[in-house]
N, C-alpha and C positions, 0 to 999 in steps of 0.2 A: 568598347567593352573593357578595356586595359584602364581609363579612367575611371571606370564603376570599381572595378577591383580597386583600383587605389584609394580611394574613397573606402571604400569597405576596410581595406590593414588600416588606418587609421584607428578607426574606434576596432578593431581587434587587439589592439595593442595590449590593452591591460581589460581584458572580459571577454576570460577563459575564467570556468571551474568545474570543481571534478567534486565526485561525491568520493564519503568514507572516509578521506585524504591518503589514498594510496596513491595517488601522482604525484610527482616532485619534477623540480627544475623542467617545467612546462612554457613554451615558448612558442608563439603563433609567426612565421612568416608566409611572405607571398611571393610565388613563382609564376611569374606570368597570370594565367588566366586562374589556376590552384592557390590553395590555401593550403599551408602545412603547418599539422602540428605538430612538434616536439613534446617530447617528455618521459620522465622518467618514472618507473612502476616498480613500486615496496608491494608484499606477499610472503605467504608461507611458501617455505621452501618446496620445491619441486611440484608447486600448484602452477598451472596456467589457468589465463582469463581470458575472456573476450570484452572487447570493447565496443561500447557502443557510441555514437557521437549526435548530440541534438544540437540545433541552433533556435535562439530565439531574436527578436527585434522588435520595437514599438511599434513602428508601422505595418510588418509583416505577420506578427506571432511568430508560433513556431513553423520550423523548418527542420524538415529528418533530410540533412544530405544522403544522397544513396550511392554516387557515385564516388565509392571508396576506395583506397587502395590502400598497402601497408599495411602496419601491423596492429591485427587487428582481433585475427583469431588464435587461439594457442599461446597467447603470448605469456611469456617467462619473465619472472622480475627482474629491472634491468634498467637500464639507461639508452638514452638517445636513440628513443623507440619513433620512430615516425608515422604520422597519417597524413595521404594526402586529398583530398577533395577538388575532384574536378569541376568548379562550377558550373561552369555552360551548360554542361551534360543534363544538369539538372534544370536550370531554369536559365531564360533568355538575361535575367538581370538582376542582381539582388544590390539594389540602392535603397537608402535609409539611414538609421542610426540606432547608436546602442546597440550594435551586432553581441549577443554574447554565445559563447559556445559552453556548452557540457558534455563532462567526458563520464563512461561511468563503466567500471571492470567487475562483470562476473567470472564467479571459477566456473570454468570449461565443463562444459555438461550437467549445469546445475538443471535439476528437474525435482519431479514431482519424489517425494521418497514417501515412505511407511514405516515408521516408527511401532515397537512394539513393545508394551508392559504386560506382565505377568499376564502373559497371554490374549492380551488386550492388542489389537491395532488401530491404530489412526492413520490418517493420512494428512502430511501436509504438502501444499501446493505451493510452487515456486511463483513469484511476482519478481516480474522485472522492474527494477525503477524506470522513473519516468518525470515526467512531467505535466501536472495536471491542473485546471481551474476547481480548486475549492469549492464548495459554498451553493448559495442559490439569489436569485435577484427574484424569484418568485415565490420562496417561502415566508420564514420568521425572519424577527428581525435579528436575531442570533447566529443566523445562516448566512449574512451580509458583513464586509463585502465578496461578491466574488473574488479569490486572491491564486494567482499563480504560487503552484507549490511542487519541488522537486524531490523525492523520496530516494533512496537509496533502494535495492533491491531487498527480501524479505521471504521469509515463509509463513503463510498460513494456513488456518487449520480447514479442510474438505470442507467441514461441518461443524457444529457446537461441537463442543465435546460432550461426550453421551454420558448416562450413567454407567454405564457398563463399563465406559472408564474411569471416570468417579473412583468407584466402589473398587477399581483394580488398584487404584492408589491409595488410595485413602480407606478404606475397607467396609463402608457403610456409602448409603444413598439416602440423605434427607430432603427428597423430592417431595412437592407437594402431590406429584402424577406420576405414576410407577410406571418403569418400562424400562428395558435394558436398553432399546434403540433410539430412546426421547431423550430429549436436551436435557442433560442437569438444567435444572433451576431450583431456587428457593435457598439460594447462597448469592454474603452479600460480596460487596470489594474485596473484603478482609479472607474472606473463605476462597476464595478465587487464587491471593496470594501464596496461599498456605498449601493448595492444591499442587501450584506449581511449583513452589519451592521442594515438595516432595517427589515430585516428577521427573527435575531436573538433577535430585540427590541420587533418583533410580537411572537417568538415561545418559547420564553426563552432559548433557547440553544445556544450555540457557536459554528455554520457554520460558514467554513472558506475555500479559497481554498487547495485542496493539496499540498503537498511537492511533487516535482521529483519525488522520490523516492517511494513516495505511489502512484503517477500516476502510475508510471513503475511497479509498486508490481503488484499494480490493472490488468494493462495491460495485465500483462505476465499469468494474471490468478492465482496470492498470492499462495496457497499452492495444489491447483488444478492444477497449470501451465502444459500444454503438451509439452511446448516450441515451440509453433507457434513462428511464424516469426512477422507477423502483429498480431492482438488482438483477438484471438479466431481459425488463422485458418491460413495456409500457401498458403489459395488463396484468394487473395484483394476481387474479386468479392463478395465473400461466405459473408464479413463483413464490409466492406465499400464502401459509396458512395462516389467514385468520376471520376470526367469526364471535362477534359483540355481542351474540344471544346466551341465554343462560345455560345453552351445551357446548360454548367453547370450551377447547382444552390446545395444551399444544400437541403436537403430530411427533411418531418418528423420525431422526433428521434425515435428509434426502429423499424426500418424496415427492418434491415437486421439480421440475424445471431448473436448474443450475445456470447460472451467470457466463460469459461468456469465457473466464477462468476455468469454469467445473467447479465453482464455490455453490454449496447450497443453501437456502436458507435466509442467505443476509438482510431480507426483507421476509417481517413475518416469523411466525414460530414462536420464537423467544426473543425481546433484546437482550445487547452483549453488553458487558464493562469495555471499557475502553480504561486504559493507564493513565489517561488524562484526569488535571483537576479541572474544571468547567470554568469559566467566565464568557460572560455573555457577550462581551467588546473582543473576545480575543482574535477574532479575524482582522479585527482592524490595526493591528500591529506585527499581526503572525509572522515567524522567521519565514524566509522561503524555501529553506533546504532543511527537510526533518525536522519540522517543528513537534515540539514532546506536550502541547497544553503551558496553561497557568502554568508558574511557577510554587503557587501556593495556594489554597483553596480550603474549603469546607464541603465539596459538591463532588464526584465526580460524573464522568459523560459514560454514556451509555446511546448504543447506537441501534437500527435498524427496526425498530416497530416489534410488535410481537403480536403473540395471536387474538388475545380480546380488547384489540384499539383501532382503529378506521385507517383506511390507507393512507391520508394525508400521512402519517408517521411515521409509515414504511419507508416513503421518499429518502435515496441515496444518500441526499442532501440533510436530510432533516440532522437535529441534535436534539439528546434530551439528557435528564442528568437527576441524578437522586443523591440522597446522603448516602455515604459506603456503607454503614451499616443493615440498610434495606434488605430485604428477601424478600421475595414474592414468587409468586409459580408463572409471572410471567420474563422472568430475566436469569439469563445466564452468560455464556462466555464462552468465547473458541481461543482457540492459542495464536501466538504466531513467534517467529526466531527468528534474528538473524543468520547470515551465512557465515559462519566462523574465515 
């Protein structure tokens, strides 16, 4: 056993990383049959965080050590903070290569909160980061390749955001389908932007659309994931609306079935803007930690099918992308923020 761990600090040596870059002077040693890690934690004053620790490796994938100890929860920014992992406990033997670890600090009780404008509420839902396979091997060829992608944590929005918050920001509703409880749509990139920048002048915070890649976290249900197919469920009906005859429209948000977050909608209803600009190769280069899209573009991405399109394009996986200027009554947008 004592040769396996040796074997293992080797390639620990240098493949440690942390999200956010709130670790500093981070340092892997080995005690005996444990692995400790060292390091030090930057934060706002008088915030505590918890930590949470993954491991991955080529021959293994990932790995959630569980048998933890040190400091882990509550923890205060600081130095020569330690964690330690007792491997046995967890499994008979961890040989291979390219051992990497990841560390990742949320503030202490972060959860679900509700936000409120001129009498308006939303809800947004707390996403742990994580780490997730991108993509599909069984859709477009835009969807390829499957790619390992590590997100940092994030808030998004319950639901689209509705008109009845719209119209609390911005003081008008130019919906194609009227309804205080229905997804704005019929706003393109450009009106999206403009929404939240007024949003964030009323709430002080910095709402922004998501990244791809935190739609698809979101979607897939981040560290809950059961690996549905569509967002919550591997029958369309169970969690989105939609209907290609000549009386589709979209639905109220939250009426169907929620994801294994409590997110509604993300397959079906409306699609969303994503922040992203589109390219069709861009998985085959994709960063692996918070990847933001292109860097430049003419296109952007827009995610999750809507209600008069066939289910292949509800799929978690799938991608699709218009010019920003577009509007149509089947596309809109939910929020999401980081955690200050």
């Amino acid at each position: 056993m004592k040769q396996t761990a040796t074997t293992l600090l080797l390639f620990l040596l240098a493949s440690l990383c942390a999200h956010a870059q709130q670790f500093t002077g981070i340092r892997v040693k080995q005690d005996g049959d444990n692995v400790t890690i060292i390091y030090g934690l930057s934060g706002k004053s008088g915030q505590t965080y918890d930590i949470s620790v993954s491991c991955t490796s080529n021959e293994q994938g990932t790995i959630v050590p569980r048998s933890l100890s040190g400091d882990l929860k509550n923890v205060s920014p600081g130095t020569n903070k330690q964690i330690i992992w007792d491997v046995l406990k967890d499994r008979k033997q961890l040989t291979g290569s390219d051992f990497k670890f990841t560390l990742e600090a949320v503030p202490t009780g972060v959860q679900n909160y509700t936000e409120t404008v001129n009498g308006v509420s939303f809800e947004m839902v707390a996403v742990k980061g994580g780490t997730f396979q991108m993509g599909s091997n069984n859709g477009e060829d835009d969807e390829k390749p499957v790619h390992s992608v590590s997100l940092s944590g994030f808030y998004i929005g319950k639901t689209e955001v509705t008109q009845k918050l719209w119209k609390a920001v911005m003081g008008n509703t130019p919906s194609y389908f009227k309804g205080d409880d229905f997804p704005m749509e019929g706003v393109n990139w450009y009106d999206a932007q403009e929404f939240i920048t007024k949003l964030n002048r009323l709430t002080g915070k910095n709402y922004r659309l998501p990244t791809e890649a935190e739609w698809e976290y979101a979607a897939r249900g981040g560290k809950k994931s059961r690996g549905y197919k569509y967002s919550g469920s591997n029958t369309i009906s169970n969690v989105a609306w939609l209907d290609y005859s000549f009386l589709a429209a979209p639905h109220p948000v939250g009426t169907k079935q929620p994801n294994e977050l409590g997110l509604y909608d993300m397959s079906g209803n409306v699609s969303e803007w994503c922040s992203d600009w589109y390219n069709s190769d861009y998985y085959k280069n994709s960063p692996r930690n918070n990847p933001e899209g292109a860097l430049s573009g003419s296109i952007r991405v827009y995610r999750g099918g809507s209600w008069n399109i066939s289910a292949r394009y509800c799929r978690v996986a799938n991608r699709d992308y218009w010019i920003p200027v577009y509007r149509g009554g089947n596309l809109g947008f939910r929020l999401a923020v980081s955690p200050r």
